[in-house]
NUMAR-711214 format. One line per 4 residues: number of its first residue (from 1); for each residue x, y, z negated of N, C-alpha, C, O. Coordinates in nm, 4 decimals, always signed. Layout:
REM NUMAR-711214
NUM) X/Y/Z/X/Y/Z/X/Y/Z/X/Y/Z; ...
REM end
This chain:
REM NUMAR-711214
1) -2.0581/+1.6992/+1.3110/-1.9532/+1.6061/+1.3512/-2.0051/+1.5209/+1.4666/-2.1151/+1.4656/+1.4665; -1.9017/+1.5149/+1.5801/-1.9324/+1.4376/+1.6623/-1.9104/+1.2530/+1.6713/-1.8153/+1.2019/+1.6123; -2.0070/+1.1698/+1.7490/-2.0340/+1.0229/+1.7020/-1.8602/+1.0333/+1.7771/-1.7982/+0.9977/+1.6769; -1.7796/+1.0517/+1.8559/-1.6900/+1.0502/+1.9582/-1.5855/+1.0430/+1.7954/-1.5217/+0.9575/+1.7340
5) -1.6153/+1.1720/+1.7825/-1.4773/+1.1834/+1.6672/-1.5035/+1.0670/+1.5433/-1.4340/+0.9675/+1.5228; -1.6219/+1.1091/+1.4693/-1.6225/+0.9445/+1.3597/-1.5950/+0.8524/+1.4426/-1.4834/+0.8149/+1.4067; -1.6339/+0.7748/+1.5554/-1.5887/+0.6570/+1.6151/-1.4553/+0.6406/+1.5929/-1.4141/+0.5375/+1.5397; -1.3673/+0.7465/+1.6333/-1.2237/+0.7915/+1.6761/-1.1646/+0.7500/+1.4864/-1.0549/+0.6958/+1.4727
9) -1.2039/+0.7651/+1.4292/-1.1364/+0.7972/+1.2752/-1.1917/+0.7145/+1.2473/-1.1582/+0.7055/+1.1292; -1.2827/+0.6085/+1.2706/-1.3615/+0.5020/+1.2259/-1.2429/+0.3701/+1.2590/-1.2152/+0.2704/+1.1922; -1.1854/+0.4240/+1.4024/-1.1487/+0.3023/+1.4474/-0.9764/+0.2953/+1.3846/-0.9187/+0.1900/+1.3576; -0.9131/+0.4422/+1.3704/-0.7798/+0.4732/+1.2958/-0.7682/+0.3762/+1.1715/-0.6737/+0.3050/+1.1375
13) -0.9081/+0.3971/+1.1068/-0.8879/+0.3485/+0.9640/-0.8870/+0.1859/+0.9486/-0.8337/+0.1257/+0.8554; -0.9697/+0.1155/+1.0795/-0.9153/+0.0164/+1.1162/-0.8320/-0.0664/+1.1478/-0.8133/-0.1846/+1.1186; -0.7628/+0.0355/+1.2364/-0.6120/-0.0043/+1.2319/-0.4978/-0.0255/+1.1905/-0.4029/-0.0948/+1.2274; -0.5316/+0.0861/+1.0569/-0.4396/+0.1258/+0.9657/-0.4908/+0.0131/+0.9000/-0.3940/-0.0304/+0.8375
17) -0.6103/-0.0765/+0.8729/-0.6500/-0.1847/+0.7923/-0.5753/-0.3094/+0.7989/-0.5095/-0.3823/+0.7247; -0.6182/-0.3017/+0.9337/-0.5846/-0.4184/+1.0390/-0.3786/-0.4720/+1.0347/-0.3226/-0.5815/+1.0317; -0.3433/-0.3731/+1.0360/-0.1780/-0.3225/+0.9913/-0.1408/-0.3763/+0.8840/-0.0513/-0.4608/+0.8824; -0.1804/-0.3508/+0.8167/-0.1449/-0.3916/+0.6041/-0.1893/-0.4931/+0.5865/-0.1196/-0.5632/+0.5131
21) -0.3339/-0.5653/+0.6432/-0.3165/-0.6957/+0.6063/-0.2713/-0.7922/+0.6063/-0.3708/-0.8562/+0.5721; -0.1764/-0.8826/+0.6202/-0.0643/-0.9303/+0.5802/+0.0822/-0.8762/+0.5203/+0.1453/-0.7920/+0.5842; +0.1113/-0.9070/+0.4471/+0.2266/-0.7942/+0.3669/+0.3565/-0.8951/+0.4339/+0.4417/-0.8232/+0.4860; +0.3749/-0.9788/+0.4393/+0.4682/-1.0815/+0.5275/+0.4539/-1.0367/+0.6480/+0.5227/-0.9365/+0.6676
25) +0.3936/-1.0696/+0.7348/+0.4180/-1.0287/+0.8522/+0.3605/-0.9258/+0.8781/+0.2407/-0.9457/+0.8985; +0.4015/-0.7873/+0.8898/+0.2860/-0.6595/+0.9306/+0.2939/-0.6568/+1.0835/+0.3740/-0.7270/+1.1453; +0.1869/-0.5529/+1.1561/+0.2176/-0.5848/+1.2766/+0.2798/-0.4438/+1.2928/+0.2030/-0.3487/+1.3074; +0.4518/-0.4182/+1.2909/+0.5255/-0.3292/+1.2938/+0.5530/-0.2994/+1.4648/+0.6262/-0.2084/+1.5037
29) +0.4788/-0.3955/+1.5582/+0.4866/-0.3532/+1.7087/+0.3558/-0.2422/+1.7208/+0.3427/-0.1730/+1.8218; +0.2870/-0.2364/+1.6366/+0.1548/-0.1541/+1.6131/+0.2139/-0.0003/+1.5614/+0.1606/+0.1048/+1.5968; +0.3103/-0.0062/+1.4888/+0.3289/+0.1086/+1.3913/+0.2883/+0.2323/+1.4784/+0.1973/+0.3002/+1.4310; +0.3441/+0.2745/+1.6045/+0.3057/+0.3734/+1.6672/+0.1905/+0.4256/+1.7134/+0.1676/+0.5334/+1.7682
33) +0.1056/+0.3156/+1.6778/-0.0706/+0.3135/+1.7206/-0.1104/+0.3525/+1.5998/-0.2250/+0.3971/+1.5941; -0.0382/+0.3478/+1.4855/-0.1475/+0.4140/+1.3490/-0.0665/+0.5060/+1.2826/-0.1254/+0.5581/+1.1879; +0.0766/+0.5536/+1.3031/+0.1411/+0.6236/+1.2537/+0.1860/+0.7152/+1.3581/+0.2117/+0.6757/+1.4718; +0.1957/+0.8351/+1.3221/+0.2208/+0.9645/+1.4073/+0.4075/+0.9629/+1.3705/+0.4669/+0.9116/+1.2756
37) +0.4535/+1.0308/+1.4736/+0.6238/+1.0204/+1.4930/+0.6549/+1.0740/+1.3418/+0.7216/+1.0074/+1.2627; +0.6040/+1.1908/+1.3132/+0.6709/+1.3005/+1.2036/+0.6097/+1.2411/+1.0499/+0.6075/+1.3191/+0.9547; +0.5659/+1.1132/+1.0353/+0.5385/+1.0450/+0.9252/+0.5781/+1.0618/+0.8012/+0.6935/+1.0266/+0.7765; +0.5139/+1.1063/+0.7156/+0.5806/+1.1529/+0.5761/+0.5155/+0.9874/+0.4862/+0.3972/+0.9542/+0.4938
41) +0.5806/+0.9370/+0.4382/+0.5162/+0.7938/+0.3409/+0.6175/+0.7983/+0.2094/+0.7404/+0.8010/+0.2149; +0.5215/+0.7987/+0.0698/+0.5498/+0.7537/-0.0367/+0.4954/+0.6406/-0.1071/+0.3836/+0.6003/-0.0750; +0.5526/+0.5909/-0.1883/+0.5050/+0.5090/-0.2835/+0.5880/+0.5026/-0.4278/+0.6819/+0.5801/-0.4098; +0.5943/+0.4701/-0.5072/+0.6118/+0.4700/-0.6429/+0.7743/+0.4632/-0.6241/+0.8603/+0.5231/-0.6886
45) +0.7880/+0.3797/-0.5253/+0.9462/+0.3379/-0.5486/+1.0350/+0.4386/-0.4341/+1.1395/+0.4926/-0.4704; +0.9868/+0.4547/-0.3083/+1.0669/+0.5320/-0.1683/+0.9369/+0.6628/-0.1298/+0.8244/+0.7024/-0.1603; +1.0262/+0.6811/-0.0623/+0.9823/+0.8422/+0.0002/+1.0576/+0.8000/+0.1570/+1.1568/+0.7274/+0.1629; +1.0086/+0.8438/+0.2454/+1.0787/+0.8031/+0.4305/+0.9390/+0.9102/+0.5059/+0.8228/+0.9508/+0.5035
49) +1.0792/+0.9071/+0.5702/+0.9885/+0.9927/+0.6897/+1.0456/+0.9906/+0.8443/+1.1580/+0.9857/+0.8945; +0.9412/+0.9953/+0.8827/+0.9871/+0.9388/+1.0736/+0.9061/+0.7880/+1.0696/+0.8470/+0.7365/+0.9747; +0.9221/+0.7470/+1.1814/+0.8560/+0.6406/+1.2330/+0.9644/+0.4809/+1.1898/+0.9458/+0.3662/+1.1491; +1.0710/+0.5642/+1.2287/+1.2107/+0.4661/+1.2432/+1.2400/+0.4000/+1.1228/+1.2785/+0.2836/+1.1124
53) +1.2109/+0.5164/+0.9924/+1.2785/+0.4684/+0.8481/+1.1468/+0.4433/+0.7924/+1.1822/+0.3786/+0.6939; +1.0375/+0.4475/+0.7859/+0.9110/+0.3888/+0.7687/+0.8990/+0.2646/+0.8238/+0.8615/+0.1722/+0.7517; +0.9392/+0.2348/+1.0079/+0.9511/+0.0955/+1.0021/+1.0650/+0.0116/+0.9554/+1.0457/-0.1099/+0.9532; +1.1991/+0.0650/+0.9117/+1.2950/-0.0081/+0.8765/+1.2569/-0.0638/+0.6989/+1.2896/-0.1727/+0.6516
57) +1.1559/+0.0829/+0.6040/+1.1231/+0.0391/+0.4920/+1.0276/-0.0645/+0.4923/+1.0372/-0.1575/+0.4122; +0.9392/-0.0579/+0.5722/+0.8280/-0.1721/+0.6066/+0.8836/-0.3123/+0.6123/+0.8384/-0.3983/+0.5367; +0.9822/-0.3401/+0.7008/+1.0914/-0.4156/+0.7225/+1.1389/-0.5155/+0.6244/+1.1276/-0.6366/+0.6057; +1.1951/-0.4166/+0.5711/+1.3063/-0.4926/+0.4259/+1.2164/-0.5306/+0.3039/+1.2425/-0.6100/+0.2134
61) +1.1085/-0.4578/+0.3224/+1.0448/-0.4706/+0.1929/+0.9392/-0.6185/+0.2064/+0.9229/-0.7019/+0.1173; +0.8765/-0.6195/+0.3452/+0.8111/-0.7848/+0.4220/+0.8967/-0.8850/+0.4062/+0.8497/-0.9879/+0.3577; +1.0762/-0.8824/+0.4502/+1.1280/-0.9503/+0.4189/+1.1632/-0.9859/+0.3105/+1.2587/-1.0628/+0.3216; +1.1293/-0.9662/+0.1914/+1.1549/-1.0049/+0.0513/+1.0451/-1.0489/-0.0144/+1.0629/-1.0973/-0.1262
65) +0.9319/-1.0430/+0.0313/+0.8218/-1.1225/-0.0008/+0.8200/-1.2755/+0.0413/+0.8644/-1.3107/+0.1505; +0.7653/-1.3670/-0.0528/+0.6974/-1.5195/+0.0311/+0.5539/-1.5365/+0.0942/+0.5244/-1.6158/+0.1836; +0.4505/-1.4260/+0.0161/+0.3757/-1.4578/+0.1377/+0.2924/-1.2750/+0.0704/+0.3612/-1.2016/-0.0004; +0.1772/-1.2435/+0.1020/+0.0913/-1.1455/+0.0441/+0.0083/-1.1132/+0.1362/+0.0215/-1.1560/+0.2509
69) -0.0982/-1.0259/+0.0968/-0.2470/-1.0106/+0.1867/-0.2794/-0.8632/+0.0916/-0.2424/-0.8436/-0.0242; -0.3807/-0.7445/+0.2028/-0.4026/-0.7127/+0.0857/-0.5535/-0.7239/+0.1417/-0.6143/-0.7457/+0.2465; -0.5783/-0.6914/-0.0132/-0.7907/-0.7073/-0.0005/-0.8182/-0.5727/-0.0105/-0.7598/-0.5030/-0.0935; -0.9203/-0.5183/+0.0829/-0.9568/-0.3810/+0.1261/-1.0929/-0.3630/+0.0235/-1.1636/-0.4632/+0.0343
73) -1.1472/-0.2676/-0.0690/-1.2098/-0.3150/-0.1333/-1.3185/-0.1676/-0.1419/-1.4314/-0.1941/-0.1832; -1.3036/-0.0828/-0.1217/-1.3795/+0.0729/-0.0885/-1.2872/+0.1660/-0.0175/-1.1646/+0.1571/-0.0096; -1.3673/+0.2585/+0.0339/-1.3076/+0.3362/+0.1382/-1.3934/+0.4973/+0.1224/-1.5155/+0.5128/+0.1264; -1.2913/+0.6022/+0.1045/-1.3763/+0.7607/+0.1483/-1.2962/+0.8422/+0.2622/-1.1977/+0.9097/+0.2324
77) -1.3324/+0.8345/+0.3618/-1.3465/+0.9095/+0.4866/-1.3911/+1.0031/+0.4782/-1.4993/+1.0206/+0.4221; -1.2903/+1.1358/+0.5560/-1.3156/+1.2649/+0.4949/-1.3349/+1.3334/+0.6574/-1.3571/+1.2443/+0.7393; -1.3322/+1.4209/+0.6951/-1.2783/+1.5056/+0.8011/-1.1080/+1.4363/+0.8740/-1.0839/+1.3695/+0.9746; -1.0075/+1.5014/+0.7495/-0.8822/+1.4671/+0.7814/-0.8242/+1.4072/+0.6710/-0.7231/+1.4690/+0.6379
81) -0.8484/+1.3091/+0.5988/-0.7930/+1.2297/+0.5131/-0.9307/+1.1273/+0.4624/-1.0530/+1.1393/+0.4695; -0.8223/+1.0077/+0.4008/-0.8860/+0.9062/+0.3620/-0.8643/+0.8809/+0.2519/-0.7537/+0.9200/+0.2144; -0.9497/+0.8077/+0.1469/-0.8654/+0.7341/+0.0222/-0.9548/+0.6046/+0.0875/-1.0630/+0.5893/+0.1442; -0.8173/+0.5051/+0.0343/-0.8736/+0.3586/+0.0825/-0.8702/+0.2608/-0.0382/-0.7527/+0.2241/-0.0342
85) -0.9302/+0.1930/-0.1484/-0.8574/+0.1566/-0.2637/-0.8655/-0.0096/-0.2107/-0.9565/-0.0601/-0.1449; -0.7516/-0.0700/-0.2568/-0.7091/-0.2113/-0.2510/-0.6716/-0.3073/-0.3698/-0.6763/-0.2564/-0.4818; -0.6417/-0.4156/-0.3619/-0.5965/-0.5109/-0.4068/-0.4802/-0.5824/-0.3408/-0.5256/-0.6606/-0.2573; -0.3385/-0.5864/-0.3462/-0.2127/-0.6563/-0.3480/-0.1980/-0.7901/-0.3646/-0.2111/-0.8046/-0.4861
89) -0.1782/-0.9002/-0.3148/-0.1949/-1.0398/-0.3420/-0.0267/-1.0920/-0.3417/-0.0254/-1.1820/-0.2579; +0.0631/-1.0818/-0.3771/+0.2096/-1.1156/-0.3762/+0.2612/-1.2132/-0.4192/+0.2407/-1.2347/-0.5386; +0.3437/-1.3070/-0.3467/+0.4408/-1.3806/-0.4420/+0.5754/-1.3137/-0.3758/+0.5963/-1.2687/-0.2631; +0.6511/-1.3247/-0.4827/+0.7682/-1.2377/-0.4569/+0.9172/-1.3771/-0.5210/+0.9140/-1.3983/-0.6422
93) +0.9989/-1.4349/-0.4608/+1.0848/-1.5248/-0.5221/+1.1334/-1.4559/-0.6466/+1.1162/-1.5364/-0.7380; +1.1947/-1.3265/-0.7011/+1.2624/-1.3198/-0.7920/+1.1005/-1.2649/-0.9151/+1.1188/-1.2165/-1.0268; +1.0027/-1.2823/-0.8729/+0.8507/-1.2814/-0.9844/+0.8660/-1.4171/-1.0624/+0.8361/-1.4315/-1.1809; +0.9095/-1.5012/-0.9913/+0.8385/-1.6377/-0.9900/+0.7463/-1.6910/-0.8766/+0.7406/-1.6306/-0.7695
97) +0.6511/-1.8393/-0.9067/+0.5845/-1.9173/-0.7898/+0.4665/-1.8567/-0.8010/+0.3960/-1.8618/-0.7002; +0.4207/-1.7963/-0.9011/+0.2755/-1.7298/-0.8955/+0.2547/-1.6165/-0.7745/+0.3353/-1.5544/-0.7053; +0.1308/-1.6183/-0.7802/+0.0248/-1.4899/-0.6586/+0.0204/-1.4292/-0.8091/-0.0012/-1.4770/-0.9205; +0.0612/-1.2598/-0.7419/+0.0813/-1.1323/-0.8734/-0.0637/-1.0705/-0.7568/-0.0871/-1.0900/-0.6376
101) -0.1243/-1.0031/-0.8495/-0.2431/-0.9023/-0.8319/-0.1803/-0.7578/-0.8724/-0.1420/-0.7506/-0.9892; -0.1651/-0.6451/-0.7942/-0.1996/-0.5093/-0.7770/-0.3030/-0.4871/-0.7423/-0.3679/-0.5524/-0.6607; -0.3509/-0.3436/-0.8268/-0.4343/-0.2333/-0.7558/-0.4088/-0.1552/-0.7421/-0.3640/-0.1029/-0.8442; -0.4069/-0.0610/-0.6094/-0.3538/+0.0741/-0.6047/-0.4846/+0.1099/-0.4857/-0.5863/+0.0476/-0.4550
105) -0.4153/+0.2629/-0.4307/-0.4893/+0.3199/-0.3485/-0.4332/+0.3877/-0.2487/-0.3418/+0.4464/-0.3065; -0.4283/+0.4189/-0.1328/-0.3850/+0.4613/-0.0385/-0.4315/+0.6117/-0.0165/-0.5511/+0.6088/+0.0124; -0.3919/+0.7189/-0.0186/-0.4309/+0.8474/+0.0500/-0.4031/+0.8477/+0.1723/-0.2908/+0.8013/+0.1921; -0.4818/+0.8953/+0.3083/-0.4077/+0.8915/+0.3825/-0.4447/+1.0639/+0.4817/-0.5497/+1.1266/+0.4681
109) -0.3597/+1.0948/+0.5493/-0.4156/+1.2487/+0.6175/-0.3803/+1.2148/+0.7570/-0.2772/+1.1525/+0.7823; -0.4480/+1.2470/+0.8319/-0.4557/+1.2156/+0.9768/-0.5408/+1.3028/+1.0996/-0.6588/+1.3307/+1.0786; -0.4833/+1.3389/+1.2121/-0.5447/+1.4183/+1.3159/-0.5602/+1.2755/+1.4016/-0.6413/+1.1991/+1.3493; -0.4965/+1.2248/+1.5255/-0.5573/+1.1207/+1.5647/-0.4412/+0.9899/+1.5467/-0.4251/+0.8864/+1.6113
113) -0.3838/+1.0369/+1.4502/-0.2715/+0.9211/+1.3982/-0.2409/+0.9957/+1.2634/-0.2515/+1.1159/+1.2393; -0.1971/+0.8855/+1.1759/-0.1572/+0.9318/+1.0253/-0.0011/+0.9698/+1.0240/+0.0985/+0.9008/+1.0454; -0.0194/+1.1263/+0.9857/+0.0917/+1.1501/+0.9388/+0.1316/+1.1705/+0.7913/+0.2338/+1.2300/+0.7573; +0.0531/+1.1226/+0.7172/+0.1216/+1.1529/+0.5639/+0.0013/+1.0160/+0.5260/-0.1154/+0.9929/+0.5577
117) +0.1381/+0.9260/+0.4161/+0.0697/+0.8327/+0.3565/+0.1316/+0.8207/+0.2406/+0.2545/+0.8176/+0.2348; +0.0320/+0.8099/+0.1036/+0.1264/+0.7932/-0.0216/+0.0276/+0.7087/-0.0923/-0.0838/+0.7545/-0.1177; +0.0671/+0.5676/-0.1315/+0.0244/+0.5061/-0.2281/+0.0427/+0.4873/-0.3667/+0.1461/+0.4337/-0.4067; -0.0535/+0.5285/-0.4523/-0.0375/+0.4929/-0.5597/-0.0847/+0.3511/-0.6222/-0.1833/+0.2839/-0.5920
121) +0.0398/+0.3200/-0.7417/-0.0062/+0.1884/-0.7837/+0.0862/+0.1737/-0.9436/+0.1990/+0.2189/-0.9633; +0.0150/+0.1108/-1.0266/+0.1163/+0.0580/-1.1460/+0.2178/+0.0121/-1.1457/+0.2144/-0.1017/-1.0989; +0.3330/+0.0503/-1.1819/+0.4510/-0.0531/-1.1515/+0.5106/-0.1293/-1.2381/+0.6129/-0.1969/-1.2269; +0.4012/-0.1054/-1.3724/+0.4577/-0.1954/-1.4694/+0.3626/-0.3661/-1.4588/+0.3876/-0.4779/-1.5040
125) +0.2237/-0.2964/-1.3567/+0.1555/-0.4200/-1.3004/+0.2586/-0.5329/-1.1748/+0.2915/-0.6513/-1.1690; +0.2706/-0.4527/-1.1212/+0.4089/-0.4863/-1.0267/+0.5141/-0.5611/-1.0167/+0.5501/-0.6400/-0.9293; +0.5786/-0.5147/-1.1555/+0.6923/-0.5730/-1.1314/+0.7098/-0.5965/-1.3016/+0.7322/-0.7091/-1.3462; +0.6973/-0.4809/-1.3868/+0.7557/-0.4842/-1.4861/+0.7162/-0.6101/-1.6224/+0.7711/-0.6652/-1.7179
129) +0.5984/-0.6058/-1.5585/+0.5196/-0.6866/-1.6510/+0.5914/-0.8534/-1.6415/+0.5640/-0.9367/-1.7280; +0.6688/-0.8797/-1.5445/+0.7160/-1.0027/-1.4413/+0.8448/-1.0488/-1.4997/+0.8923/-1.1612/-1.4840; +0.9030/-0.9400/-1.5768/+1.0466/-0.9484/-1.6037/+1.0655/-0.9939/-1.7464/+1.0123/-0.9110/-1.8202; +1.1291/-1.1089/-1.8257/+1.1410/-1.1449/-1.9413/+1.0827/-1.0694/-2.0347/+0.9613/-1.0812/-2.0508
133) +1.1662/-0.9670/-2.1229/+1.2010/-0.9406/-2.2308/+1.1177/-0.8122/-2.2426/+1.0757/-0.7682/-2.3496; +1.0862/-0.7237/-2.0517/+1.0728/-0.6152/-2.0306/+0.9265/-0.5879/-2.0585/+0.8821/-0.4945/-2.1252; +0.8412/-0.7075/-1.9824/+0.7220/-0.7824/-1.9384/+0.6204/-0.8035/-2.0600/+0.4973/-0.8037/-2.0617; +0.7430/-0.8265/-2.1908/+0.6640/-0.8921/-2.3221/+0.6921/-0.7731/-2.3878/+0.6779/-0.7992/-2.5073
137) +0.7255/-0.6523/-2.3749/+0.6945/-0.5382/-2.4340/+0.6378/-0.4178/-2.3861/+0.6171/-0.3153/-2.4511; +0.6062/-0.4468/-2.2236/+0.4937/-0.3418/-2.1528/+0.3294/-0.4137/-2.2025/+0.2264/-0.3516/-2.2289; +0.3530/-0.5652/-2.2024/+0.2162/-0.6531/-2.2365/+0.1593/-0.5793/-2.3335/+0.0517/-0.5196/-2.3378; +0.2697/-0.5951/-2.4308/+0.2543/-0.5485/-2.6110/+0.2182/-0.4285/-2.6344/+0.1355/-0.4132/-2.7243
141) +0.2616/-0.3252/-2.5715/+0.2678/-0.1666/-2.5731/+0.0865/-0.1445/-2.5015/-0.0021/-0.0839/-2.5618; +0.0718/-0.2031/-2.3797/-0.0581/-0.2061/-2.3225/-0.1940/-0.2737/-2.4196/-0.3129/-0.2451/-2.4059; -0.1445/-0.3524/-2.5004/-0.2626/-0.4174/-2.6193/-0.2380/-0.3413/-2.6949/-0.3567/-0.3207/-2.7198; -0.1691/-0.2494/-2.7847/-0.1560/-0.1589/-2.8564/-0.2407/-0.0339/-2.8471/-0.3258/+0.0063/-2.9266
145) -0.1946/+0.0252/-2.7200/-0.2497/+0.1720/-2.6925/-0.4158/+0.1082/-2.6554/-0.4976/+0.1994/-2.6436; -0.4666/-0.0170/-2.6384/-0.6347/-0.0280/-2.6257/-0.6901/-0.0800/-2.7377/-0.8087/-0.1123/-2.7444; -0.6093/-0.0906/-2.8293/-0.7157/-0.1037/-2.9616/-0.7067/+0.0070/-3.0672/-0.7693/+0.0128/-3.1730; -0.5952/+0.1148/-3.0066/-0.5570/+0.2173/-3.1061/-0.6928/+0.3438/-3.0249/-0.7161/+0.4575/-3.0662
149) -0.7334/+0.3015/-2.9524/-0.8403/+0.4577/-2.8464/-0.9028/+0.4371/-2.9492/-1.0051/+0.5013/-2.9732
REM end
C-alpha cells in the first residue's frame, strides 16, 4: 500500500469525522467532499440514496434535535471500507431536557468518496427507552433477560 493512498483514506475518514460532529449543525455544504453522488445510506429508521435525499434526510433529522455531538471512540480502516464505533450525545425536545447517550457504529465503503453508509445502533437505547409506559417495559424486559443468562 501506498503512503499517497493511506494519506488519501486517512484524510476521507477525517472528513467523514469532521462532518458528524455536531449533530445540530452538520456541515451539509461539505456533503459532496465525503459522499460520492450514487450514495446508498441506512440506519435503523431510513434507507436514501443520492446525495440530494441523504442531504434532505440529514436535514430534517438536525432540525429536530436541540443540540448533539458525536464522540469518535475506535476506528478499523480497511483497503475499501471502514468501521468507525461512536457515542451519540442528544437532547431531543419530545425525549425531554436530558443529554440521551447512544452507541452505535458506522460501516462505511469507499473508493475516494463514500458511497455506501449504514449505521447501526439500539433503538430501544434511542428512543424507546424515553417514552412513558414503553421505556418502563423495555427497562424491565432488559433487567430480566441479564439476570435470567
Amino acid at each position: 500500500m501506498q503512503a499517497n493512498d493511506t494519506n488519501s483514506k486517512q484524510a476521507l475518514i477525517e472528513r467523514f469525522k469532521a462532518f458528524y460532529k455536531d449533530v445540530k449543525h452538520p456541515k451539509l455544504d461539505a456533503i459532496g467532499d465525503v459522499y460520492a453522488s450514487n450514495i446508498k445510506f441506512r440506519d435503523p429508521i431510513h434507507q436514501v440514496q443520492g446525495l440530494a435525499e441523504l442531504h434532505a434526510y440529514l436535514s430534517e433529522t438536525c432540525e429536530s434535535v436541540e443540540s448533539g455531538r458525536f464522540e469518535f471512540l475506535d476506528q478499523l480502516v480497511g483497503q475499501d471500507k471502514a468501521y468507525i464505533k461512536w457515542n451519540m450525545y442528544f437532547c431531543h425536545p419530545k425525549l425531554g431536557k436530558e443529554t440521551h447517550v447512544v452507541r452505535g457504529m458506522s460501516q462505511i465503503q469507499f473508493d475516494d468518496r463514500i458511497y455506501y453508509h449504514e449505521d447501526v445502533y439500539d433503538m430501544g437505547q434511542m428512543i424507546y427507552e424515553h417514552v412513558p409506559v414503553v421505556g418502563w417495559a423495555v427497562k424491565r424486559l432488559r433487567q430480566r433477560l441479564a439476570t435470567e443468562g
